[in-house]
N, C-alpha and C positions, 0 to 999 in steps of 0.2 A: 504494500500500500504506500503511497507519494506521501507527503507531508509537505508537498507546495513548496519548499527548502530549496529544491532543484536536486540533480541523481546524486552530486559526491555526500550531499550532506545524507542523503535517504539509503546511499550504500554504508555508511559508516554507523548510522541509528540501526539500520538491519543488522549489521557485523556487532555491535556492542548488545543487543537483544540475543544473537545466534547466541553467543560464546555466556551471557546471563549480567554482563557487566550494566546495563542497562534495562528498564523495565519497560512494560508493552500495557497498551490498554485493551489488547487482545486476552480474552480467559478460557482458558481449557479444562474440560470436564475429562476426568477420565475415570475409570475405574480400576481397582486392584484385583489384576488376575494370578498372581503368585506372589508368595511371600519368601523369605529367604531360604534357600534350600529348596525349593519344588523346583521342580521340573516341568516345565511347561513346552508344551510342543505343537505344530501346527503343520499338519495336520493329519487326523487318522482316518481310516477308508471310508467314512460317511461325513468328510470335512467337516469335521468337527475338533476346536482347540482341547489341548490334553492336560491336564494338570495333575500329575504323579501317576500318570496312566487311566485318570478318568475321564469320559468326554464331558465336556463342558457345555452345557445347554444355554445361549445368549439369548432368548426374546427380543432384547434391546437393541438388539442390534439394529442400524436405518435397515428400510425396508430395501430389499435389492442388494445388500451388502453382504460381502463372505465373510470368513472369521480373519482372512487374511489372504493376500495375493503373493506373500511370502511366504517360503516353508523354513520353519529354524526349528532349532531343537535346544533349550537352555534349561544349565540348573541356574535358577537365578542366586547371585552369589552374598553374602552375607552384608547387611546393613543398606541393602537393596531392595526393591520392591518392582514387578514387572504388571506396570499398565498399558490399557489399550483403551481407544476412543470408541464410541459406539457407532462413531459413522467415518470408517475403516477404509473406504474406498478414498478418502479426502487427505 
């Protein structure tokens, strides 16, 4: 998004938001799908996300949206927490 600044000033606001040095009037909702030590995986033969080998059932998810267009496999590692947004395709 512009901030009317012109592009060096809106590349540098962007780079200080990436990296967290700077804050955003944008808010993210997310949800926690593992907590330290699970294993969380995406995805199993009925695409469905896995958390310590269970499949995870989202309702929430935006309508049209998979659990993920990514396939990974993590234990998520201690003092960590692994979220994901409900509208996945974005």
């Amino acid at each position: 998004m512009s901030s009317g600044k012109g592009p060096l000033a809106d590349a540098v606001s962007g780079a200080g938001q990436w990296f967290g040095f700077t804050g955003s009037d944008t808010t993210y909702v997310k949800r926690v799908i593992g907590l330290p030590g699970d294993h969380v995986q995406c995805c199993d033969a009925g695409g469905h996300l896995t958390v310590n080998g269970q499949a995870l059932e989202e309702p929430y998810l935006y309508p049209g949206d998979v659990p993920s267009l990514q396939k990974f496999d993590v234990v998520v590692p201690e003092s960590r927490l692994w979220l994901m947004g409900d509208h996945r395709s974005r």
